[in-house]
N, C-alpha and C positions, 0 to 999 in steps of 0.2 A: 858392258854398257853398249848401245846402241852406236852404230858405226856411224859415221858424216850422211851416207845414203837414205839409213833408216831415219836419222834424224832430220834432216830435211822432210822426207813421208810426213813421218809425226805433225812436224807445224804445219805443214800443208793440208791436210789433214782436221785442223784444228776447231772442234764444234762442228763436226760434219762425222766424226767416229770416235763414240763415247765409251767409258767402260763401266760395267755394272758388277762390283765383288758382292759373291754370294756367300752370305756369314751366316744364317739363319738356322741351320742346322741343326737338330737335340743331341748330337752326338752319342747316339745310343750304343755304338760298338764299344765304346773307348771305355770301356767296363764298368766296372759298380762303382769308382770316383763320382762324386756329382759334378767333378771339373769340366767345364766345355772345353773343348778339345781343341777349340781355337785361342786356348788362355794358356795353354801349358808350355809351358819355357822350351824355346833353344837356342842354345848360345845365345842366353841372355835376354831374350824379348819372347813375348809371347810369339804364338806359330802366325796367330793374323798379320802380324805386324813385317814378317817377310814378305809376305805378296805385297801388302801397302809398298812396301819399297819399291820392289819392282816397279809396282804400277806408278810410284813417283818417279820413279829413275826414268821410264819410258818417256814420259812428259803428255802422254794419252789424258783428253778433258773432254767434256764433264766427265767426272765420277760421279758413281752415286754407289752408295756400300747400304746393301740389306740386310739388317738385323732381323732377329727373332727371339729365337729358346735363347736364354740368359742375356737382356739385350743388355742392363746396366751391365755386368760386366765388361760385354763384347766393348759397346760404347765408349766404357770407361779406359780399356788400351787404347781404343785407334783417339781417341782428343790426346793421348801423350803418345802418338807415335809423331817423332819428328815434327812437332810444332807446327806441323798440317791443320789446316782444317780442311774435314773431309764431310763433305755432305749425308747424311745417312736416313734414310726410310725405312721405316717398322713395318715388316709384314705381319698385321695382325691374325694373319691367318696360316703362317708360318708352319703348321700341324698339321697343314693339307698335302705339304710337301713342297720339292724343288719348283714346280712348275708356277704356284702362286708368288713365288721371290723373283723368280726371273720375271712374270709378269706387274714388277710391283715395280721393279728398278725398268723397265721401258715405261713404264707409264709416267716416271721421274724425269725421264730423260724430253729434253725439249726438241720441237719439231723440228729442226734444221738437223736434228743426227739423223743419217742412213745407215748408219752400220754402229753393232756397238762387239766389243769385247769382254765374253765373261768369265769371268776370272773365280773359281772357288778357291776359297780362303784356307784351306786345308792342305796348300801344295807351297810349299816352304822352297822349294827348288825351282820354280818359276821365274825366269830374268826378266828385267825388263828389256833386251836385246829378241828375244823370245814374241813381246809383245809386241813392237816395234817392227820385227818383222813382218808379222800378222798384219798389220797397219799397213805394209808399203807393197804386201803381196795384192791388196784388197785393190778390187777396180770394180768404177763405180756401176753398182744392178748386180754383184756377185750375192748370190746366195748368201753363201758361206766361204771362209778362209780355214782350214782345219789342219791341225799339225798333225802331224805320222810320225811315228816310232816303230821301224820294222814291219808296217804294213797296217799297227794298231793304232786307231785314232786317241789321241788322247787331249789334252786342257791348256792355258786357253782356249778358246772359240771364239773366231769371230763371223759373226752372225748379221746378216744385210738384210735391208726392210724388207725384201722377196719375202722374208720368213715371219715377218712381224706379225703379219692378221692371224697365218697358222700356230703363231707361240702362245696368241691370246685367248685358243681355244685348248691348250692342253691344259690338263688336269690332273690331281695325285704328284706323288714324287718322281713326276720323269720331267727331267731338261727337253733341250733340243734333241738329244741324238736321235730320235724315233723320224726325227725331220731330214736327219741327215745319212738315209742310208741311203738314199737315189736321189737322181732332179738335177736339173740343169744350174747351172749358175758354181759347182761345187768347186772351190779350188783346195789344192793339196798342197801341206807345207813340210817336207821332210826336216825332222830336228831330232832330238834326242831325250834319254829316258825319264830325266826329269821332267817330260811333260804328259809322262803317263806313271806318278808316283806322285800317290796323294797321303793323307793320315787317317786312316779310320780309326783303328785298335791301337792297343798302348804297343802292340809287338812294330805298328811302324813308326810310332814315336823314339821308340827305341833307337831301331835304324838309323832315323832320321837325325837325334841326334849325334848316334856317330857319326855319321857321313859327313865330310868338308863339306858344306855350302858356298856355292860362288858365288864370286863378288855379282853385285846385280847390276 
């Protein structure tokens, strides 16, 4: 859980750095199952429903969680995850790739956010201490806030309006990262492996659920 420091950030914070979970996905790795990849059990809840935690434990608002490929089902966990309500926006175009979902959740997001957090729904290992950091590293006109794992950039991101007009021009399935190999504004957040270990194939569902997941 997020320490007294980060937690203060957070409310300070509050409607000024929003977070957008990207769930839209077709899951095409995760083999010949027609299961979306974000429904498959671990320890007990679908794999969506561990980042929603996080993102609840954080205490980071607005959310806004973008569906797509299988949205009734995606849908149909997060209304019972934790008696949340969670706002969520269908990217009808969701087949175009990551870049239309991410441009679909700032478009949700109301004027007063400068910075938002995005979070893919595929990384079951994400704290919300994780996020929260991100939140207290952020100072206001920052690019970006990007976590490092041994030098490799890995997820969350948080991403400030410097980069908003350039996210609304990318296209096909690339996120930010194409944004964030140069440029001023960058900050860097050293953390650890679980924020570059996501789920694609069943081989890291597998993994995934052996591995103890920490408390968020």
């Amino acid at each position: 859980m997020p320490n007294a420091a980060q937690t203060e950030a957070v409310a300070a914070s509050a409607n000024r750095i929003g977070c957008i979970v990207l769930s839209a996905g077709r899951s095409r790795r995760f083999g010949r199952t027609r299961i979306n990849k974000l429904l498959a059990p671990i320890r007990g809840q679908p794999l969506i429903c561990h980042v929603l935690n996080a993102v609840a434990g954080s205490g980071v608002k607005p959310v806004v969680i973008v569906t797509g490929h299988q949205r009734t089902g995606v849908e149909r966990a997060i209304r019972h995850q934790r008696d949340r309500h969670w706002p969520t926006r269908f990217n009808r175009h969701h087949r175009q790739g990551m870049a239309s979902s991410l441009q679909a959740g700032l478009r949700a997001m109301p004027a007063s956010v400068e910075a938002v957090v995005v979070c893919l729904a595929d990384m079951p290992g994400v704290t919300s201490c994780l996020i929260a950091r991100l939140m207290a590293a952020y100072q206001s006109g920052d690019a970006a806030v990007i976590p490092v794992v041994d030098g490799r950039r890995g997820n969350p991101v948080l991403l400030g309006r410097p980069l908003f007009a350039a996210i609304a021009q990318l296209s096909g399935d690339q996120g930010a990262r194409s944004l964030l190999r140069t440029g001023p504004g960058l900050r860097y957040l050293d953390t650890d492996a679980d924020a570059v270990r996501d789920i694609d194939t069943k081989r890291d569902w597998n993994r995934a659920v052996r591995r103890r997941l920490r408390v968020h």
